[in-house]
N, C-alpha and C positions, 0 to 999 in steps of 0.2 A: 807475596811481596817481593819486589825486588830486590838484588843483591844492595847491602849499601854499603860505605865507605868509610873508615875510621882511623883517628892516630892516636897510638898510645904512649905515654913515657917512660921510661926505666930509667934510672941511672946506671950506668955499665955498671959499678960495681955491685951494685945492689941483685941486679940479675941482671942481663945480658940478652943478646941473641943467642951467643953462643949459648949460656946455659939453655933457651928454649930449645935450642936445636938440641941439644944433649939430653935433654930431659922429653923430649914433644911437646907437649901441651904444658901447662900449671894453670892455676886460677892467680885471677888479677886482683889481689886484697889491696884491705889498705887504703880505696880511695877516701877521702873525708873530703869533698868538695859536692856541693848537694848541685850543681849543675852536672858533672859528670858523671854523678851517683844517677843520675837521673835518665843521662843518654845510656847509661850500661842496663838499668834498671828496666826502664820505656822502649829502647827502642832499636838497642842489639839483639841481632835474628842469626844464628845459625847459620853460615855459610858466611856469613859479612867479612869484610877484607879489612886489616888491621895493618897502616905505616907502624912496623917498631921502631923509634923512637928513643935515642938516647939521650936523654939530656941532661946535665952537669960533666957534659965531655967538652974535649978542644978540641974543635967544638964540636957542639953539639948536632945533632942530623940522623936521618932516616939511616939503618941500618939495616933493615932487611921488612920481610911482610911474614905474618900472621894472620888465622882465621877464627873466627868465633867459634868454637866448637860445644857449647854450651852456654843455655841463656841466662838470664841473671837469677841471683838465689843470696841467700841471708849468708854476710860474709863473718867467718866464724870470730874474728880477727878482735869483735868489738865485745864480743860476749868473754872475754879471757881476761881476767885482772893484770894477767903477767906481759901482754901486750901494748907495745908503743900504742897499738892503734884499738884500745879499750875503748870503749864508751858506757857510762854507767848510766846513762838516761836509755839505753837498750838493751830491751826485753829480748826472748827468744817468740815471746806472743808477738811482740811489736820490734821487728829490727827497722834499726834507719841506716844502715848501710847494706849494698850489695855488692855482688862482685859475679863476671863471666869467669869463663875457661876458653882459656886460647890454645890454637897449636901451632907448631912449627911449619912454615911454607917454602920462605927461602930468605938465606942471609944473602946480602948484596955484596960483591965484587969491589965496589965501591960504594961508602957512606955518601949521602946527602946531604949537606950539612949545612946548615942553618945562614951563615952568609951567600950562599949558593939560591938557594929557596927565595932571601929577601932579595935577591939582586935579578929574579926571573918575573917578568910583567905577569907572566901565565898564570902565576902564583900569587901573584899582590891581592888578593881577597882571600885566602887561605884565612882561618882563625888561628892559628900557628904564628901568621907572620902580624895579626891586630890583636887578638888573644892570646897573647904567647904562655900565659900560665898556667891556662888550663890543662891539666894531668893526662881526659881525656875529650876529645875533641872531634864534631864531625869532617868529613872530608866530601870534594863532591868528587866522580867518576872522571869527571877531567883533570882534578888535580892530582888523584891516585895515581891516572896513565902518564900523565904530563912527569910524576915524579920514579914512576917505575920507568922511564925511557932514559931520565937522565942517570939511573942509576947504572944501566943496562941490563935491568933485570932478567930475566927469563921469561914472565909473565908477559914483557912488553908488547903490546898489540895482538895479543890472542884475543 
């Protein structure tokens, strides 16, 4: 299958790029949205390309890239009483949430940032800029390059 393309959200303060960078990978807990639960679950493949994502920043914008590094699996998050993101309708027989593992690729030089994105035609079909709430979200292969160019990524046109 081919490589495919995706964006994730963080809140900086919550974790970061930098923490990814600092740490390499983590797993992506926590989502509670059964359409994103769904693309992490269905249909992220191991090598896929991950916009990190900051949002609840000034503003908010792409900060750097990540890659799947493992596919989706029963996120442990909901099975914990002690947990924001508990769910007591989930079993360990039967989870309804999942979650991948990401790793670190590269933080960007300069963020992308969300007035930036709405203000490039290139990008006006993005689910970002018409779905903006979605946690996690697909991206297509144009909009990934179109946004690693303006970042001046590293990756740019490899």
């Amino acid at each position: 299958m081919a490589r495919q393309y995706w964006l994730m959200k963080s809140e900086p303060y919550v974790y970061s790029i930098d923490d990814l960078r600092r740490d390499g990978t983590t797993y992506w807990d926590g989502v509670r949205n059964y359409a994103a639960r769904n693309l992490m679950r269905d249909r992220m493949r191991i090598g896929d390309r991950v916009l990190y994502y900051h949002s609840n920043a000034k503003p908010p914008g792409v900060a750097g890239i990540a890659e799947v590094c493992r596919e989706s699996y029963p996120d442990h998050t909901q099975f914990d009483p002690s947990s924001k993101y508990h769910d007591p309708k989930a079993t360990e027989e039967n989870p309804r949430w999942f979650m991948v593992d990401v790793r670190f690729v590269e933080k960007f030089e300069r963020e992308v940032g969300l007035p930036e994105i709405r203000a490039t035609p290139e990008l006006s079909k993005m689910v970002l800029v018409n779905r903006s709430r979605l946690s996690v979200q697909p991206v297509t292969q144009g909009e990934y390059e179109h946004i690693l160019g303006m970042a001046g990524s590293e990756e740019a046109g490899r």
